[in-house]
N, C-alpha and C positions, 0 to 999 in steps of 0.2 A: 344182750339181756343177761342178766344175772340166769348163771345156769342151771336148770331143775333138778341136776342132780346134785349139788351143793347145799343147795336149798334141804332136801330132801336126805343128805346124809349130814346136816346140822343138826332136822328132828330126829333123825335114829339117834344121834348123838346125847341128842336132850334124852330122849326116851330113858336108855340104860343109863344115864346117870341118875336121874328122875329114880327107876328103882335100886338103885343103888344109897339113894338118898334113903330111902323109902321105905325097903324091905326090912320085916319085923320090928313094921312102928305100928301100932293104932291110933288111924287116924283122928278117933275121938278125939281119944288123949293128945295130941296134939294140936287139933283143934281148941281142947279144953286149956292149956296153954298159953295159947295166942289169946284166946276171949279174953284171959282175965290180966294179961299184961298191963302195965301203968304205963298210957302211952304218951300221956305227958312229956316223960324222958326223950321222947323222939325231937321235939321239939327242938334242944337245945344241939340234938343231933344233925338238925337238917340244918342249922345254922352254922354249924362250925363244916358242916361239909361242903359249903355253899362257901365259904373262906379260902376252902382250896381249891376251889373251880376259878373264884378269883384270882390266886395263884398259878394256879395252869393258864389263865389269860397272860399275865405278867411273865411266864416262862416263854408263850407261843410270842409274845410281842419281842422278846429277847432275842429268839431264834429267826423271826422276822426283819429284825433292825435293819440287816445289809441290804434288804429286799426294799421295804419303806416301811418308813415308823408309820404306826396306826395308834390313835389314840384308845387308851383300854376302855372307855365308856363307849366305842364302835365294835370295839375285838369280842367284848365278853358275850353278844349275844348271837356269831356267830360261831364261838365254841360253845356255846348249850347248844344250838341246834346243832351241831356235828356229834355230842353225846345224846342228843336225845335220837338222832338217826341210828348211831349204833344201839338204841335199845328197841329200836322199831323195824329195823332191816337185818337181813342175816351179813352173815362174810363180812363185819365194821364198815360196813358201808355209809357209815357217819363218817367216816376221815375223808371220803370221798365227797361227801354232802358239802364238810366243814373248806374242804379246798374248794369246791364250786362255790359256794354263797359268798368266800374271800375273792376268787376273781370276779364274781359280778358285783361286788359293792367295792373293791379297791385295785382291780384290774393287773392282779399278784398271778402269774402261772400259775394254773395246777400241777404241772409237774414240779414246780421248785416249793410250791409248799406242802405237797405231800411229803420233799424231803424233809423238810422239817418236823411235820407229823411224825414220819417212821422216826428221827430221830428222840421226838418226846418218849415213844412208845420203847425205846433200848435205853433210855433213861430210867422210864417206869420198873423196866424191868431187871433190871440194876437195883435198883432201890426193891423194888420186891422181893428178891434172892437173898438182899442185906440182912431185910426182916425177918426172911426163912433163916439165915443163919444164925442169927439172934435167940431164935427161942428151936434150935436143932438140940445144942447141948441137953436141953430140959427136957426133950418130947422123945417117946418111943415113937419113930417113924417107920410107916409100910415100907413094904419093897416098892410098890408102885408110887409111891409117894419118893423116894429118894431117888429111884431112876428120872422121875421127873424133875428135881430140883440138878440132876449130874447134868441131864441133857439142855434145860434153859440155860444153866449157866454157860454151858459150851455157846450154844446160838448166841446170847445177849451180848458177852463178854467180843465171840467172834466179831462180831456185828460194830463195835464200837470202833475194834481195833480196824478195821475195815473202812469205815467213814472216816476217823482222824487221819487215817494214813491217803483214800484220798481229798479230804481238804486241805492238807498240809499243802501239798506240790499241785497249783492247778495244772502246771506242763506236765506234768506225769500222766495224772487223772487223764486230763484231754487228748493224750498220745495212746494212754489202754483203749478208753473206749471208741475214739476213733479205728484204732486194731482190731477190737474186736467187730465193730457194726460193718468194716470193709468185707470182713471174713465172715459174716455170721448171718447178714442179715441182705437180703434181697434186695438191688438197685435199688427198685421203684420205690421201694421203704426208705430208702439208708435216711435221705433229708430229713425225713419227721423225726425218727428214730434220734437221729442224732442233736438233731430239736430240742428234742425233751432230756437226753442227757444232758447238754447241756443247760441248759434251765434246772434240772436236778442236781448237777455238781453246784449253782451257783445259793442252790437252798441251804448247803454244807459248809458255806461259809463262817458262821459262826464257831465251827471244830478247831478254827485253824490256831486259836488261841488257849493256852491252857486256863487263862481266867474265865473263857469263853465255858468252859466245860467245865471246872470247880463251879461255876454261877448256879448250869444246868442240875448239876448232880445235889447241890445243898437246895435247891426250888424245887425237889422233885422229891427232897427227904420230907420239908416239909409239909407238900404236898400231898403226902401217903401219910405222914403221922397226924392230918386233918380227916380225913377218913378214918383213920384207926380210932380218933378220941370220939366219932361219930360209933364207932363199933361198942366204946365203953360206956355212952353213955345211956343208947340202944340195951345194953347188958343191964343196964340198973334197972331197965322196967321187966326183967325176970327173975325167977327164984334162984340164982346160983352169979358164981364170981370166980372169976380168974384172975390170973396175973394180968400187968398191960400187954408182958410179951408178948403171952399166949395169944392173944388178942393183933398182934403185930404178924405172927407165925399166921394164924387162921388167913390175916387180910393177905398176906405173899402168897399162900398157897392159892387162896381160891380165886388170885386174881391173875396170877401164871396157870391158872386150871380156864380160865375164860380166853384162853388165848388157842384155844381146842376149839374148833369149830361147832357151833350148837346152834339152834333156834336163835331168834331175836330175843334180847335177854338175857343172854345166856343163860339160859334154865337146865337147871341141873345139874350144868358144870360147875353154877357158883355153889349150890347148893350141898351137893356132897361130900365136896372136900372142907365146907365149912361144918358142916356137922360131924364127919369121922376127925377131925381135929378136935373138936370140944369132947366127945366120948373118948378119947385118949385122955385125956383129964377130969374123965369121971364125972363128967357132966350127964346127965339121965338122958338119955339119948332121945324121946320125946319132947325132953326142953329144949335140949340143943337144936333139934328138928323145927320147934315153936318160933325160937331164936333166928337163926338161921333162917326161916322163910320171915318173916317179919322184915329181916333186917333187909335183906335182897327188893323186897317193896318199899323200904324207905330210903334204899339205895337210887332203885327204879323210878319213882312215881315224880317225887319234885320236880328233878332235872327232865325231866320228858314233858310234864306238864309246861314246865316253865319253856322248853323249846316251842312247845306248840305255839304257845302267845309268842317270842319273837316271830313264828314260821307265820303266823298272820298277821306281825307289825310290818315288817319284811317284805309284806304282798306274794311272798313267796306260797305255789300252789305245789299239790300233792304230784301234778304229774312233772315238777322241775326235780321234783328229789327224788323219784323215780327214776330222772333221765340222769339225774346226777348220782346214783346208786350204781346206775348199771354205765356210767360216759367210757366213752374211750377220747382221751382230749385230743382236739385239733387246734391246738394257739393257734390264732390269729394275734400277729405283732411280734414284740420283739419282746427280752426277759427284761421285769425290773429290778 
């Protein structure tokens, strides 16, 4: 089972960023905000965000190819249910969802397409880091705010070089972690264990080419600058206006801030860091507050709804994404 105290130190997590978001606002005033926003604008926002979800399908079908092509009118409605699992479960336990509802509808390992997953996920955050550097020059940055942009890019950056180097040489890969599962890990385990390695090195496949990786990294730019134009367009239905950058900087930080463990949601973490960046630009801190919770529900609400209608097309019931939240996998069969 997902463990209670994970759970439980995701909402401490929400909590203190919650008052962090929060403290020396009046809630009126920010409620009065939000009421009189023109939300119209959202409109054209859930549309265009709804183009990179499309996109993230076309990306996750790319990284899939060596595994089996899937057609994307099959792909696209088990990545919304895998984002709408991550706004429903704590620890993204939608990547978990999204790799279970892919092996019971196309019979893909969980363990090779979680690689994949993790790999979207050091793509995203690549392309996040990018945006933070973009609009760094411009913005006076906290302490806490630039330790956290030195440390992601250490992980992100490690991370990549880590995966291309082993998908590059499958006899290498398959010589370490054989080495290390002999030395590391307990007889009666070693078969499964090495099971899932390999079905995980064969999810990596797609590294081994550098067109392979230019494809991933420009689907992944547009991908986040389809969100970002969803941030601008969210911004017209309030009283104030930034640059696009600022608006690029805001989406980097507060989407490397969600990668902190918090509530389902991320509540708080996306929250904070997107409103201490708009008050660094003199935005009224109760608008940016207005803004900023606004926008995190029009983030939220579509893709979750719309998961929900696949999770009942699907026949799929509350207690499979339960057990697909919390699985530890046992393939049955062989990798494809």
């Amino acid at each position: 089972m997902l463990k209670r105290w994970r759970i439980w130190l995701g909402i401490c997590i929400s909590i203190l960023f919650l008052y962090l978001a929060l403290r020396n606002l009046h809630l009126a005033d920010v409620w009065e905000v939000a009421r009189t926003a023109q939300y119209g604008w959202i409109i054209p926002g859930v549309a265009v965000y709804f183009v990179g979800v499309w996109a993230r399908t076309w990306r996750w079908d790319y990284l899939l190819r060596p595994l089996k092509r899937i057609p994307l009118r099959r792909l696209f409605p088990i990545v919304v249910i895998g984002y709408m699992g991550n706004n429903v479960y704590p620890a993204r336990a939608g990547e978990l969802i999204r790799a279970y509802v892919l092996r019971r509808r196309e019979g893909i390992s969980m363990s090779a397409s979680l690689a994949t997953v993790i790999i979207e996920r050091v793509f995203d955050g690549l392309v996040m880091l990018m945006f933070v550097f973009i609009g760094l020059p411009f913005t006076p940055m906290p302490t806490w705010l630039q330790w956290m942009v030195v440390t992601a890019s250490a992980l992100f950056f490690g991370a990549l070089i880590v995966f291309i180097w082993l998908a590059i040489d499958a006899r290498r890969t398959e010589a370490v972690y054989r080495w290390l599962i002999e030395r590391l890990v307990p007889a009666r385990f070693r078969i499964s264990v090495l099971g899932f390695a390999e079905r995980f090195a064969t999810g990596l496949r797609v590294l081994r080419s550098g067109r392979g990786v230019l494809m991933l990294f420009v689907t992944s730019i547009v991908i986040w600058l389809a969100e970002t134009v969803k941030y601008w367009f969210v911004m017209h239905a309030f009283d104030f206006v930034v640059p696009f950058y600022v608006l690029m900087l805001m989406n980097g930080v507060v989407n490397l801030a969600t990668t902190i463990p918090s509530s389902p949601g991320y509540v708080g973490t996306f929250d904070a860091p997107g409103i201490e960046i708009l008050s660094i630009w003199g935005v009224l801190r109760n608008v940016a507050a207005g803004y900023t919770l606004v926008l995190h529900a029009a983030l939220w609400l579509p893709i979750t709804l719309l998961g929900f209608y696949y999770m009942a097309r699907e026949s799929i019931s509350w207690r499979e994404l339960r057990q697909a939240a919390e699985i530890r996998e046992e393939d049955q069969g062989g990798t494809r």
